[in-house]
N, CA, C and O atoms as a Tripos MOL2 file, in Angstrom:
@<TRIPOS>MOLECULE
protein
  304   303    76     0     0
PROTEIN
NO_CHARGES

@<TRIPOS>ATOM
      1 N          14.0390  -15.2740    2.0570 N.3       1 UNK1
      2 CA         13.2210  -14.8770    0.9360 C.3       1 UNK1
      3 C          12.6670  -13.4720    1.1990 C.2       1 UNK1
      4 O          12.3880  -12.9290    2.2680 O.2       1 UNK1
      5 N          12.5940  -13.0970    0.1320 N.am      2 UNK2
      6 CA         12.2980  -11.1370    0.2910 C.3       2 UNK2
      7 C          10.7640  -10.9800   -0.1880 C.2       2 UNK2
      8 O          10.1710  -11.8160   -0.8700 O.2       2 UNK2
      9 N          10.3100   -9.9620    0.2080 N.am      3 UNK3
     10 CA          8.7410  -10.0670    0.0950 C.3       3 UNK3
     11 C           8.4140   -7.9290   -0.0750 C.2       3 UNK3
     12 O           8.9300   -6.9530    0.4690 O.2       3 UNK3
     13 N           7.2350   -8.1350   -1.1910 N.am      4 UNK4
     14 CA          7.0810   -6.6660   -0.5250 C.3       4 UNK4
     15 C           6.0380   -6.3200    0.2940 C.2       4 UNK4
     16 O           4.9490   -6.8910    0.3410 O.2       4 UNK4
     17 N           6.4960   -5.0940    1.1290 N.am      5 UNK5
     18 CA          5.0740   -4.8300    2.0680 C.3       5 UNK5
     19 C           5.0320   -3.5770    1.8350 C.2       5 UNK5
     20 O           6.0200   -2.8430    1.8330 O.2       5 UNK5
     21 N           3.4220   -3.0980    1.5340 N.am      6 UNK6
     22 CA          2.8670   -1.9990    1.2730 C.3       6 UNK6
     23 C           2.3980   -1.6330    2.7420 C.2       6 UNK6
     24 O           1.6740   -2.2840    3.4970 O.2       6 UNK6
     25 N           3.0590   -0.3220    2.9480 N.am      7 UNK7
     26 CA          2.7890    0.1700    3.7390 C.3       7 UNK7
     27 C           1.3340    1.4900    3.9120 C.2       7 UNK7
     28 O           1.2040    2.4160    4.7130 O.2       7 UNK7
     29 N           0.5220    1.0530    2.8680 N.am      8 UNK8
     30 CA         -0.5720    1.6790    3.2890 C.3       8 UNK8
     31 C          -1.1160    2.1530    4.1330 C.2       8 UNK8
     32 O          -1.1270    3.3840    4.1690 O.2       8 UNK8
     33 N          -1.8000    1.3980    5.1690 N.am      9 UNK9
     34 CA         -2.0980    1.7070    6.7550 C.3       9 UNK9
     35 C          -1.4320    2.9810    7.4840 C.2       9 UNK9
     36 O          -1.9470    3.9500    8.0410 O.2       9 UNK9
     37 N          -0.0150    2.5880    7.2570 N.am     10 UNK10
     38 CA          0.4950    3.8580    7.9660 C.3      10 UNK10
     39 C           0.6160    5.1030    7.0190 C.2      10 UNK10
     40 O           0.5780    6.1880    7.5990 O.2      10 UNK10
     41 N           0.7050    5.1150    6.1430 N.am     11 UNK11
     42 CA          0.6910    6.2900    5.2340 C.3      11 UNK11
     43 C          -0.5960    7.0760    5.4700 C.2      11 UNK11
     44 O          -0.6260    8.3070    5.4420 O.2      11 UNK11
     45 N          -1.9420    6.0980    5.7690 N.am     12 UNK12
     46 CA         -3.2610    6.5050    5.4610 C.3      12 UNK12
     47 C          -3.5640    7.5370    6.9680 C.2      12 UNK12
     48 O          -4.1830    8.5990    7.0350 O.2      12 UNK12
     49 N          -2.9000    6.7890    8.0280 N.am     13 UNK13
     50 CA         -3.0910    7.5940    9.4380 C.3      13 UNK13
     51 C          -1.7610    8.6640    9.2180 C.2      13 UNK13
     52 O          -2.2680    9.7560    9.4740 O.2      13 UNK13
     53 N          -1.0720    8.7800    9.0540 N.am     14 UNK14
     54 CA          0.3800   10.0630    8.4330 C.3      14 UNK14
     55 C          -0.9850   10.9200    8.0250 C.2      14 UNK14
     56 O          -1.0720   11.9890    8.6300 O.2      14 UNK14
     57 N          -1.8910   10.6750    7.2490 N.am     15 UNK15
     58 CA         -2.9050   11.8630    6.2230 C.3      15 UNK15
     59 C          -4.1260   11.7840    7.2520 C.2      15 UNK15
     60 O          -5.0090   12.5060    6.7890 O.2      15 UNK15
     61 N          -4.4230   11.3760    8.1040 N.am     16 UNK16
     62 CA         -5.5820   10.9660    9.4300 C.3      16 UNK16
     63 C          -6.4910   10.8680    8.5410 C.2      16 UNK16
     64 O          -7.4870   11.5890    8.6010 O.2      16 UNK16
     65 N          -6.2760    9.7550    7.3290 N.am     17 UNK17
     66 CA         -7.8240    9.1380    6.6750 C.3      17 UNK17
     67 C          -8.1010    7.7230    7.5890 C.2      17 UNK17
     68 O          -7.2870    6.9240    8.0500 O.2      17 UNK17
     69 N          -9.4480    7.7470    7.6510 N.am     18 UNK18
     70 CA         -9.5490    6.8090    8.7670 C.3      18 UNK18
     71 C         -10.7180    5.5240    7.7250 C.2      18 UNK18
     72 O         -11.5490    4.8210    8.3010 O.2      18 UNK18
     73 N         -10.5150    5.4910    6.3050 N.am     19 UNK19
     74 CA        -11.0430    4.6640    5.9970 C.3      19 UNK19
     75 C         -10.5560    4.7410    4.1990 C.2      19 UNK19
     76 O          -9.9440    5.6100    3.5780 O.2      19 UNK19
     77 N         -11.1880    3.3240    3.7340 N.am     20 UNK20
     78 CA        -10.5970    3.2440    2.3360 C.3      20 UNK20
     79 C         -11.8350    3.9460    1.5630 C.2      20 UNK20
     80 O         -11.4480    4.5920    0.5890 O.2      20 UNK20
     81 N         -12.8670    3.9630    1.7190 N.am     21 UNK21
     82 CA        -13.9950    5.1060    1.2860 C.3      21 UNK21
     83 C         -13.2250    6.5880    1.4460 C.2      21 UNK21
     84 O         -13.7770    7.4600    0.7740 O.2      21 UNK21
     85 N         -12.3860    6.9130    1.9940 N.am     22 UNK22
     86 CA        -11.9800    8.1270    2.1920 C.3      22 UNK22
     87 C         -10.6100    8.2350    1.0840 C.2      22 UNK22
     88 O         -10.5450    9.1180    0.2300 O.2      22 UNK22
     89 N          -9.8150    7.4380    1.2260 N.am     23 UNK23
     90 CA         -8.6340    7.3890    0.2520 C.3      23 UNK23
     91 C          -9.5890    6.7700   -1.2340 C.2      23 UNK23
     92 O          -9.1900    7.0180   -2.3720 O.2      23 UNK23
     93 N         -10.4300    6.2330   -1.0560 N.am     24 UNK24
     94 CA        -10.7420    5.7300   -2.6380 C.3      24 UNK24
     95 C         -10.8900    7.2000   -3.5930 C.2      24 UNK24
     96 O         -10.4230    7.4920   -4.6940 O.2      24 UNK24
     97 N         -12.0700    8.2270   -2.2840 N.am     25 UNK25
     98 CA        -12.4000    9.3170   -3.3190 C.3      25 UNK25
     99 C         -11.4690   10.7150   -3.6330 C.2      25 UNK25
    100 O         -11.6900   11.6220   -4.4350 O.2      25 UNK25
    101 N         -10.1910   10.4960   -2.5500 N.am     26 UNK26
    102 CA         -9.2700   11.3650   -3.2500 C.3      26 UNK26
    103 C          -8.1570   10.9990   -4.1260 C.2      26 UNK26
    104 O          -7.3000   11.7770   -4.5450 O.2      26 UNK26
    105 N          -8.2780    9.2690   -4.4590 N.am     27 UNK27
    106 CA         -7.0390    8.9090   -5.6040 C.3      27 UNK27
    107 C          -7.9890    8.1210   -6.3650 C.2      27 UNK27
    108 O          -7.4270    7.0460   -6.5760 O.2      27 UNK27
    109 N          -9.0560    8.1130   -6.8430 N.am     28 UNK28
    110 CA         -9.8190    7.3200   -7.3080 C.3      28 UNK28
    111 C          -9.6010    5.6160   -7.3280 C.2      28 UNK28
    112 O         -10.2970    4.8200   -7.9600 O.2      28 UNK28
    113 N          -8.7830    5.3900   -6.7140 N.am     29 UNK29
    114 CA         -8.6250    3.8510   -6.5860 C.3      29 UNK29
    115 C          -9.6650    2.9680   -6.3510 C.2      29 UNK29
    116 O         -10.3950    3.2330   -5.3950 O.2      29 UNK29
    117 N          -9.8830    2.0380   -6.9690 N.am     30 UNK30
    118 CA        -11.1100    1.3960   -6.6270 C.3      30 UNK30
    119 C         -10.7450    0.8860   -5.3510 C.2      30 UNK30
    120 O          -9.5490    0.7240   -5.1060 O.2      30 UNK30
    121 N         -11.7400    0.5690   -4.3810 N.am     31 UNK31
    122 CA        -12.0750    0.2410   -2.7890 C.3      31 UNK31
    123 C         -12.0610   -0.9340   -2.9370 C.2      31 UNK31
    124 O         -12.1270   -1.5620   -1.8800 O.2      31 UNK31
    125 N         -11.9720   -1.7970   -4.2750 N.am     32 UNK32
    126 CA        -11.4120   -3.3170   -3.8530 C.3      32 UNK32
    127 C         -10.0880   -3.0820   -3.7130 C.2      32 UNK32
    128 O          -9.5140   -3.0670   -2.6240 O.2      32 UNK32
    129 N          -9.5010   -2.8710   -4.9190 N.am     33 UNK33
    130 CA         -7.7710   -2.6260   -5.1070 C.3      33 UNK33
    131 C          -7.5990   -1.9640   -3.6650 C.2      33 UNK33
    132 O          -7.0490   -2.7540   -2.8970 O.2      33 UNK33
    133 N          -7.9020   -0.7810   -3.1000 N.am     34 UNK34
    134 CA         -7.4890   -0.2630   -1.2600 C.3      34 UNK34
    135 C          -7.1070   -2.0230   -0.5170 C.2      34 UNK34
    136 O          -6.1510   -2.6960   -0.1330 O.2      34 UNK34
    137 N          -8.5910   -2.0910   -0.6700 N.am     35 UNK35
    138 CA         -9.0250   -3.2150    0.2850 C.3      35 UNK35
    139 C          -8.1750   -4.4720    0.4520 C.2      35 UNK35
    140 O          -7.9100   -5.0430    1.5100 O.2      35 UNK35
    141 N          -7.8350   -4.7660   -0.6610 N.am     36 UNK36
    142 CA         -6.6000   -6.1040   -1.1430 C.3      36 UNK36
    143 C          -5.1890   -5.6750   -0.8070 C.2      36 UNK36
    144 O          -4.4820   -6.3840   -0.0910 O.2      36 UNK36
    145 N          -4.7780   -4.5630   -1.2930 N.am     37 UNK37
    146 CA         -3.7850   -4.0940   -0.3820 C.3      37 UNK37
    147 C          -3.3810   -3.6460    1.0220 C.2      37 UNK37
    148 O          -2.2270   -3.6140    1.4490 O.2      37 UNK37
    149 N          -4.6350   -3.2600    1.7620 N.am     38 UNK38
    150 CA         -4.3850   -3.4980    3.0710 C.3      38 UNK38
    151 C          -4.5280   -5.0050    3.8170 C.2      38 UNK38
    152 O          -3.8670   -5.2640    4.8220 O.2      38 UNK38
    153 N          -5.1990   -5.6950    3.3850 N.am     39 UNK39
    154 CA         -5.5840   -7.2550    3.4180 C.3      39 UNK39
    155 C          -4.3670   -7.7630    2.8820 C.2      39 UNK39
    156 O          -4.2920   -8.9920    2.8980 O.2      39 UNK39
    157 N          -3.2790   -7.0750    2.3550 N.am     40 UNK40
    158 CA         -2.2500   -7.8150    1.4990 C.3      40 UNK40
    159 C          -2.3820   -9.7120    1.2340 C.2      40 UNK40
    160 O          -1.8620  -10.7540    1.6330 O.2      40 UNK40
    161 N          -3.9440   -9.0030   -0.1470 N.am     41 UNK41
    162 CA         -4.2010   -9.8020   -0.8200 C.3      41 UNK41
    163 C          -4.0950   -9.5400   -2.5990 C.2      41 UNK41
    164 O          -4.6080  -10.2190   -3.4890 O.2      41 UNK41
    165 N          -3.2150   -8.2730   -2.7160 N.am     42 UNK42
    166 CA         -2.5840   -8.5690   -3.8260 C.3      42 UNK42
    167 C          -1.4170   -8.4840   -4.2040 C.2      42 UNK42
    168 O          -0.5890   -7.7970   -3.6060 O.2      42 UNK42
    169 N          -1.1150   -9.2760   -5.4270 N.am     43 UNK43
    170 CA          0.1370   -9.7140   -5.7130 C.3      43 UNK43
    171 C           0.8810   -9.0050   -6.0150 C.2      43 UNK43
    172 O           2.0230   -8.9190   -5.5640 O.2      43 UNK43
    173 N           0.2860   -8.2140   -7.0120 N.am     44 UNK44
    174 CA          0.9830   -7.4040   -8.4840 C.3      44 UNK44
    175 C          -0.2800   -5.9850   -8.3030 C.2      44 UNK44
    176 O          -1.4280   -6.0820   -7.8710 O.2      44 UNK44
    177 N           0.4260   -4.7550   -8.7940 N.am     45 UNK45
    178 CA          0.1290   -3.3270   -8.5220 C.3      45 UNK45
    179 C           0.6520   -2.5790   -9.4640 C.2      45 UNK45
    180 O           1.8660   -2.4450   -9.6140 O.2      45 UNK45
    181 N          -0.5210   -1.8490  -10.4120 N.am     46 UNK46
    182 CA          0.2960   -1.1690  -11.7950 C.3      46 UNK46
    183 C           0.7110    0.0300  -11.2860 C.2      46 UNK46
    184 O           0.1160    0.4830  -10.3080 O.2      46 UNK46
    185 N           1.6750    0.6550  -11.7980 N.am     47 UNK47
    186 CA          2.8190    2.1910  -11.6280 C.3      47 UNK47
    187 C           1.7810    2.8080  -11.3280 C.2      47 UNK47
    188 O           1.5700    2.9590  -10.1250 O.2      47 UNK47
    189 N           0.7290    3.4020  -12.3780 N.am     48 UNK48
    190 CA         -0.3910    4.1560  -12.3890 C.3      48 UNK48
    191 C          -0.7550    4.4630  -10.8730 C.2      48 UNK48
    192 O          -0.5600    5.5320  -10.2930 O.2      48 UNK48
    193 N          -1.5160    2.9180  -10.1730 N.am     49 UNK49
    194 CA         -2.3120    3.3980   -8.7060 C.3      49 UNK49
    195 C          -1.0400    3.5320   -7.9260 C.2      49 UNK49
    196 O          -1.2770    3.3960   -6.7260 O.2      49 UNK49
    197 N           0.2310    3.7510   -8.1810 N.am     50 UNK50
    198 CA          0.9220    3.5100   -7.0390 C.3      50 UNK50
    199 C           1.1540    4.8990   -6.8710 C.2      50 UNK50
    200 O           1.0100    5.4160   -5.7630 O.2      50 UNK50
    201 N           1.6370    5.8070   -8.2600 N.am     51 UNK51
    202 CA          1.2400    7.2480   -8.4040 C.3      51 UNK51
    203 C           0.1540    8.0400   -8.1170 C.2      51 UNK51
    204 O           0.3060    9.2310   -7.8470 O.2      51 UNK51
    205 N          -1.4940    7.2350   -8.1570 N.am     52 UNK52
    206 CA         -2.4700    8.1170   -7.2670 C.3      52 UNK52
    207 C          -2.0400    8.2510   -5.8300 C.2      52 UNK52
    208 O          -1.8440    9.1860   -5.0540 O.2      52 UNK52
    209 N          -1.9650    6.7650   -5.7850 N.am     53 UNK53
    210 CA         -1.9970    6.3530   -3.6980 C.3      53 UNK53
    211 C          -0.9940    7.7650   -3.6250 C.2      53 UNK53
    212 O          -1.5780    8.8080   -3.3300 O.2      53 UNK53
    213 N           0.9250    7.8500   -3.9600 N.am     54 UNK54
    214 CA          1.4110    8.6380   -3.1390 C.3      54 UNK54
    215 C           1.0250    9.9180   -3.3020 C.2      54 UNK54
    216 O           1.0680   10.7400   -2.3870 O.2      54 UNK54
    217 N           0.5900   10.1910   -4.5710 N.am     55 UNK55
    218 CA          0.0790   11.8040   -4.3500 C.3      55 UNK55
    219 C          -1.1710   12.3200   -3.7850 C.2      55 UNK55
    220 O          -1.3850   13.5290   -3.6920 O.2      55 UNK55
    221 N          -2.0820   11.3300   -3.3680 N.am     56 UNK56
    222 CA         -3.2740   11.3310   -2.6410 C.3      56 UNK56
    223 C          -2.5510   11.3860   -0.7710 C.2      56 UNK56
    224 O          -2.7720   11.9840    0.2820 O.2      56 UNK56
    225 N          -1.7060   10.4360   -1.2700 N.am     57 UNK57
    226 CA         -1.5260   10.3210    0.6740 C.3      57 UNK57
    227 C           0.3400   11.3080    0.3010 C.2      57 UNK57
    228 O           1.2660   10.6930    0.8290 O.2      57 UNK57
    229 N           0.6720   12.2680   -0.2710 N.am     58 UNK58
    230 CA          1.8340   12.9850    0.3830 C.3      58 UNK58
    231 C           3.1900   12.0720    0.1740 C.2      58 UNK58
    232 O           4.0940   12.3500    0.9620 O.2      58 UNK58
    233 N           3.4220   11.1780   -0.6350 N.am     59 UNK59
    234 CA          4.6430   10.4940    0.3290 C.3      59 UNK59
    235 C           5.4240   10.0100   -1.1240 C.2      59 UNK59
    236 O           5.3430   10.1750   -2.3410 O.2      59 UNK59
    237 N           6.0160    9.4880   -0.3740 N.am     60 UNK60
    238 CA          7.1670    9.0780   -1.8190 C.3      60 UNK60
    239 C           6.8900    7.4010   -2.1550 C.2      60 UNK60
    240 O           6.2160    6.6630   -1.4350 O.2      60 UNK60
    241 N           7.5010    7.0400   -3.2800 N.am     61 UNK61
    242 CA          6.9470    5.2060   -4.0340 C.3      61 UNK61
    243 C           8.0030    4.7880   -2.0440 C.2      61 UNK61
    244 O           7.6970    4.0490   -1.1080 O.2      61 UNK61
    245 N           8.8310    5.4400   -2.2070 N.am     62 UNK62
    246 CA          9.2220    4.5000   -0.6760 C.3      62 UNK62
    247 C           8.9870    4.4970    0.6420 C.2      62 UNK62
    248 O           9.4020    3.6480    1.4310 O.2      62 UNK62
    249 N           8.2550    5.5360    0.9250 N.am     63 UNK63
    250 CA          7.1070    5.4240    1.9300 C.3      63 UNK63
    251 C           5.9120    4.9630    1.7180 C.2      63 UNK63
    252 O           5.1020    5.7760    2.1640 O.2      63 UNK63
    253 N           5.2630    3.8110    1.1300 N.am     64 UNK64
    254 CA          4.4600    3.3570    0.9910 C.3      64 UNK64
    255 C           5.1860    2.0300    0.1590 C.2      64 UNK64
    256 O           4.4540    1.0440    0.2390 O.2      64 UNK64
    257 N           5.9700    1.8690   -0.3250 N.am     65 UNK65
    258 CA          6.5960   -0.1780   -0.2740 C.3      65 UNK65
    259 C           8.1200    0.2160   -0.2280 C.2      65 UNK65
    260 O           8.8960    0.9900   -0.7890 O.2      65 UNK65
    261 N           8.1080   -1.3150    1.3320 N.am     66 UNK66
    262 CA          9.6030   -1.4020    1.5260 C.3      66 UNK66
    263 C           9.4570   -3.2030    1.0150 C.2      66 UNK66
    264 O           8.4380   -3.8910    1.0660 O.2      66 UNK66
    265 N          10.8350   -3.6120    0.5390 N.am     67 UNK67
    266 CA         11.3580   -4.5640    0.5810 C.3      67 UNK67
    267 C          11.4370   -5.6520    1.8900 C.2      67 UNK67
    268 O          12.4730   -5.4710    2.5300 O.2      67 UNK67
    269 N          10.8220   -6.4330    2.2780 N.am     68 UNK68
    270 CA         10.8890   -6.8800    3.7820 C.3      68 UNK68
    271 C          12.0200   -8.1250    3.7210 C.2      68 UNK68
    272 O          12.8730   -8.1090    2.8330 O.2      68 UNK68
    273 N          11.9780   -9.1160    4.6360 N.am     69 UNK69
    274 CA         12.7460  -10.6060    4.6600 C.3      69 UNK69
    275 C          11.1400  -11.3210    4.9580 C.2      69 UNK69
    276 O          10.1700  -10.7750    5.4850 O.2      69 UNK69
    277 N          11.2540  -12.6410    4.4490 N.am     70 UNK70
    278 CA         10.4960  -13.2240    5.4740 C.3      70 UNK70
    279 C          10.8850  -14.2500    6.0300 C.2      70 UNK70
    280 O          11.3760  -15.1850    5.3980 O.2      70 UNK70
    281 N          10.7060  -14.2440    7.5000 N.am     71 UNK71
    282 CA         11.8700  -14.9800    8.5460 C.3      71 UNK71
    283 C          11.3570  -16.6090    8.2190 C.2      71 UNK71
    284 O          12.1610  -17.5090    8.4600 O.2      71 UNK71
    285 N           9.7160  -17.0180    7.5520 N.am     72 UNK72
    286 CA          9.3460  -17.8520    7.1610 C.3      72 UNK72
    287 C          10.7430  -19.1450    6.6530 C.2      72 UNK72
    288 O          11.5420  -18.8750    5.7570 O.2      72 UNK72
    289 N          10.7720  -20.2780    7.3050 N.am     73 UNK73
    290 CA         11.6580  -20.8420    6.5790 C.3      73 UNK73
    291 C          12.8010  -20.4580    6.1470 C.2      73 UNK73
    292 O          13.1570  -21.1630    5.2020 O.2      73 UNK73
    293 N          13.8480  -19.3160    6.5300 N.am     74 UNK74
    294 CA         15.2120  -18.4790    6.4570 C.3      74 UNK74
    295 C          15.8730  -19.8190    6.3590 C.2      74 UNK74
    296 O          16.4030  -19.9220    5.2530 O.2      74 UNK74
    297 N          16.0080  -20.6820    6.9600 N.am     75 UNK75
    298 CA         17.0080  -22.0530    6.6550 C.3      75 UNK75
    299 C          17.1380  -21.9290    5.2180 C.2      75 UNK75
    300 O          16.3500  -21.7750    4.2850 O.2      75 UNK75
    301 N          19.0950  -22.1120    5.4200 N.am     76 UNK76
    302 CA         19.4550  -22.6050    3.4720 C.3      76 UNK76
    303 C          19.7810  -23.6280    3.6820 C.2      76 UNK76
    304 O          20.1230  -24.3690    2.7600 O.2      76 UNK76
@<TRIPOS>BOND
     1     1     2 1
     2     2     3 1
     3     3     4 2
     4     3     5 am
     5     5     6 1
     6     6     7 1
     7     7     8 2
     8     7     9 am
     9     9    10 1
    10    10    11 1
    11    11    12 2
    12    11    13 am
    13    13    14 1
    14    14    15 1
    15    15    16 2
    16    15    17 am
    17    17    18 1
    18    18    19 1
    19    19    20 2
    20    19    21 am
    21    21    22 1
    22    22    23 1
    23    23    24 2
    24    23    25 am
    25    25    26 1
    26    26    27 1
    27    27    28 2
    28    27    29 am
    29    29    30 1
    30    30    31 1
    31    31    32 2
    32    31    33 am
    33    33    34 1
    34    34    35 1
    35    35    36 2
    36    35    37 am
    37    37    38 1
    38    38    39 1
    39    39    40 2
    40    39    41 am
    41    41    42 1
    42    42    43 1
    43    43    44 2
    44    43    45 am
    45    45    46 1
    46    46    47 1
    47    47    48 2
    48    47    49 am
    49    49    50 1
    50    50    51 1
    51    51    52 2
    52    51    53 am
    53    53    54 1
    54    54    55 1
    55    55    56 2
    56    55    57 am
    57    57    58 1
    58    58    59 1
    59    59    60 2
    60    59    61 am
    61    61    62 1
    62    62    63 1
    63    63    64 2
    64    63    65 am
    65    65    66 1
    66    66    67 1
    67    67    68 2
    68    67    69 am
    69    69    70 1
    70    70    71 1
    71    71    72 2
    72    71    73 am
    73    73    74 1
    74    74    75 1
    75    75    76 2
    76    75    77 am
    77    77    78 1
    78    78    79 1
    79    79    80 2
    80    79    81 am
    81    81    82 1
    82    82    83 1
    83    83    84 2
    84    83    85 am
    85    85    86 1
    86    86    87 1
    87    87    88 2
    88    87    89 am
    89    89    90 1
    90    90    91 1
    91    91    92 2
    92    91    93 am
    93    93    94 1
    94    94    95 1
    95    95    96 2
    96    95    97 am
    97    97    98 1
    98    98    99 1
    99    99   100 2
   100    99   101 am
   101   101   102 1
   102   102   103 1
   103   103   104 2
   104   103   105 am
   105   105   106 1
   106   106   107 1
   107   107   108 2
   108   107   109 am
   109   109   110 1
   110   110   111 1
   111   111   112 2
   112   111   113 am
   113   113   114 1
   114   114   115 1
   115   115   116 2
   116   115   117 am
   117   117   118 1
   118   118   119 1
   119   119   120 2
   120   119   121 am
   121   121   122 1
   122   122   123 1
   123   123   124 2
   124   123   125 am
   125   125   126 1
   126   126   127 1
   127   127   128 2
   128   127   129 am
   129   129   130 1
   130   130   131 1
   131   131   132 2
   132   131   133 am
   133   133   134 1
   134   134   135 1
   135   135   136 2
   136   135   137 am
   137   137   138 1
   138   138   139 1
   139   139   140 2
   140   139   141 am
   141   141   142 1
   142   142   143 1
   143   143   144 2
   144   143   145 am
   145   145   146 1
   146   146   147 1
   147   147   148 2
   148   147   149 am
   149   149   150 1
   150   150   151 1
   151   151   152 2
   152   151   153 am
   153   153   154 1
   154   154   155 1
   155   155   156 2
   156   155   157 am
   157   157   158 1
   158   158   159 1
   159   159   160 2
   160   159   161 am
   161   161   162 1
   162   162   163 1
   163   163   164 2
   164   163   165 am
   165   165   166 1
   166   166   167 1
   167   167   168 2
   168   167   169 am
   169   169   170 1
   170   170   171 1
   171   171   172 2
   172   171   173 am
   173   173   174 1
   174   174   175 1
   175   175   176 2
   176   175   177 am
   177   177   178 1
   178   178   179 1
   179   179   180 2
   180   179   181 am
   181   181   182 1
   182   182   183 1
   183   183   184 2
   184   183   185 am
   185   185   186 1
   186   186   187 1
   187   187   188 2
   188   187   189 am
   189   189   190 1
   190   190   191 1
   191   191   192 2
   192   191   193 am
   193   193   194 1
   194   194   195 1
   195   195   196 2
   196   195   197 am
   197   197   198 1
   198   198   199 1
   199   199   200 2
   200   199   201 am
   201   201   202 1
   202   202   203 1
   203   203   204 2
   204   203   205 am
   205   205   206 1
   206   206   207 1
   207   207   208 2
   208   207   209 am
   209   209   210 1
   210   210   211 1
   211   211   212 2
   212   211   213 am
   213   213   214 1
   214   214   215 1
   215   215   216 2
   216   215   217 am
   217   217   218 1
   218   218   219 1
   219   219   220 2
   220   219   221 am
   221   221   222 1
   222   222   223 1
   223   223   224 2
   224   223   225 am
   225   225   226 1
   226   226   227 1
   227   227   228 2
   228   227   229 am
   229   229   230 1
   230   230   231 1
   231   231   232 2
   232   231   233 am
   233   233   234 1
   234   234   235 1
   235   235   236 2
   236   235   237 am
   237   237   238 1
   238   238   239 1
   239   239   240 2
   240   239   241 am
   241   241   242 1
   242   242   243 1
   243   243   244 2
   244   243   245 am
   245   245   246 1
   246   246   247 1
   247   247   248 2
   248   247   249 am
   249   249   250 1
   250   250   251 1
   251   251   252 2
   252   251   253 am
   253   253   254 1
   254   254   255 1
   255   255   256 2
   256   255   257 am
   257   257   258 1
   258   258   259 1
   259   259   260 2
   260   259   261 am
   261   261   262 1
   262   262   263 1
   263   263   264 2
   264   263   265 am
   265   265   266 1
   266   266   267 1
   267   267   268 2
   268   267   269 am
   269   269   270 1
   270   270   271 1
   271   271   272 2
   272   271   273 am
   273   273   274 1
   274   274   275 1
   275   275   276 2
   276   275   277 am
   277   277   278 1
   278   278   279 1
   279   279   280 2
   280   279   281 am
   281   281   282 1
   282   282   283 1
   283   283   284 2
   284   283   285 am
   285   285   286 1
   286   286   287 1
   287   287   288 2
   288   287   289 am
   289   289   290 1
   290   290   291 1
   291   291   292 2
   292   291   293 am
   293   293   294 1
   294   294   295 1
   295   295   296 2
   296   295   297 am
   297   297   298 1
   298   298   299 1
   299   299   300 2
   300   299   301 am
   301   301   302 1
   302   302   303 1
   303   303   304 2
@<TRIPOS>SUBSTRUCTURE
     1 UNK1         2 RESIDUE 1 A UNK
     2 UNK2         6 RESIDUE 1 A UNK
     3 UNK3        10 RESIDUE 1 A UNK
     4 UNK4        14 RESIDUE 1 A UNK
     5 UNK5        18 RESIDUE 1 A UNK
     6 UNK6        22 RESIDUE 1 A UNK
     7 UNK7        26 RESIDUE 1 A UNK
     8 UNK8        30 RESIDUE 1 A UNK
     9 UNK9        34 RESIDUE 1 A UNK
    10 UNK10       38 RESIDUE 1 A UNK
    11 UNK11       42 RESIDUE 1 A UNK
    12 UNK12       46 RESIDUE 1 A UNK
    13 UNK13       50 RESIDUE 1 A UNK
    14 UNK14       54 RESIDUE 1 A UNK
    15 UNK15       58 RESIDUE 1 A UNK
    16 UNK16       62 RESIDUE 1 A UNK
    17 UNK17       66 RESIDUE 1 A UNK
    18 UNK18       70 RESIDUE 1 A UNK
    19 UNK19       74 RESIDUE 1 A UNK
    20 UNK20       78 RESIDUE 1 A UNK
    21 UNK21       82 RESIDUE 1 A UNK
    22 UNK22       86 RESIDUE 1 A UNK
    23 UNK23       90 RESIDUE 1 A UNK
    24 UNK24       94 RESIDUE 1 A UNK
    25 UNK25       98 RESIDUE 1 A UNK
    26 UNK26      102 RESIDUE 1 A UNK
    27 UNK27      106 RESIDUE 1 A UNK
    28 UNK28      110 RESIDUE 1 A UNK
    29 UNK29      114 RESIDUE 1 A UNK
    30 UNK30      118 RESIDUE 1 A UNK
    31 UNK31      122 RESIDUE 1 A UNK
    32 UNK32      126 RESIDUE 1 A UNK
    33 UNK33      130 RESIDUE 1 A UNK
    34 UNK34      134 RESIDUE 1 A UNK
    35 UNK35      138 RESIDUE 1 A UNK
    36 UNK36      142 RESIDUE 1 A UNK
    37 UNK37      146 RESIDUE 1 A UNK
    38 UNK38      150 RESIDUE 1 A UNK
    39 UNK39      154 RESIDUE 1 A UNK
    40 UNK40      158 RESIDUE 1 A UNK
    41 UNK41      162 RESIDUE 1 A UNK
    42 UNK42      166 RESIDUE 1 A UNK
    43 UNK43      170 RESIDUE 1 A UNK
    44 UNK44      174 RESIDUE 1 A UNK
    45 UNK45      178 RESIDUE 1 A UNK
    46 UNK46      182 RESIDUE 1 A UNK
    47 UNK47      186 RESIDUE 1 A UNK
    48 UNK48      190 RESIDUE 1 A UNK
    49 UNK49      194 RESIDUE 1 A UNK
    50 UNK50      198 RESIDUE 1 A UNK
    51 UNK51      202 RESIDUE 1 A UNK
    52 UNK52      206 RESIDUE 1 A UNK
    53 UNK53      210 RESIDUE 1 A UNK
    54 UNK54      214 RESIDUE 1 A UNK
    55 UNK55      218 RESIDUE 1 A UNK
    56 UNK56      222 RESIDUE 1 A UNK
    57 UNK57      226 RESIDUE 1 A UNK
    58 UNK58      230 RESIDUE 1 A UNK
    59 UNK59      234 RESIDUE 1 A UNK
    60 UNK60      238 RESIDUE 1 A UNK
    61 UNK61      242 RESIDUE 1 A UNK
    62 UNK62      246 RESIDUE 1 A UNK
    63 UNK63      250 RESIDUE 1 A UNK
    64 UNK64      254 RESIDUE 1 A UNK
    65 UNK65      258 RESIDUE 1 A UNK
    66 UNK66      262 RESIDUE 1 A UNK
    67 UNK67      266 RESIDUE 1 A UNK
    68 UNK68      270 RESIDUE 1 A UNK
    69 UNK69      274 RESIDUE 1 A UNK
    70 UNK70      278 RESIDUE 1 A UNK
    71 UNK71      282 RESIDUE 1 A UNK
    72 UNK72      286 RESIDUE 1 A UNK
    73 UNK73      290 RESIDUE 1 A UNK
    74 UNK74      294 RESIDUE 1 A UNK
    75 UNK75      298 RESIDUE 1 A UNK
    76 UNK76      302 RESIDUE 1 A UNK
């Protein structure tokens, strides 16, 4: 089963922001929405913040989400 993982965290040290108070006030993202995505506690993520996050942190939609596996249960 395939899963996505936002690679936030590392994007945020790539830019040496060392907190989501720091990325909130240069992409205006709200600091829950940061917070849930590094907690990857959310599900679903509109185009919009995905376009602040990379132009706030430098990077492209694919340096910040890859496609993962999860080895969870791999038995077919």
């Amino acid at each position: 089963m395939n899963y996505v993982n936002i690679k936030l965290l590392e994007q945020m040290a790539k830019n040496n922001m060392r907190s989501i108070k720091e990325l909130h006030e240069k992409s205006g993202v709200s600091r829950t929405t940061i917070s849930a995505l590094l907690n990857g506690k959310k599900k679903a993520i509109h185009f919009d913040i995905i376009v602040r996050l990379c132009k706030s942190l430098n990077c492209d939609i694919g340096d910040l989400i890859k496609l993962a596996e999860n080895d969870k249960g791999a038995a077919s």
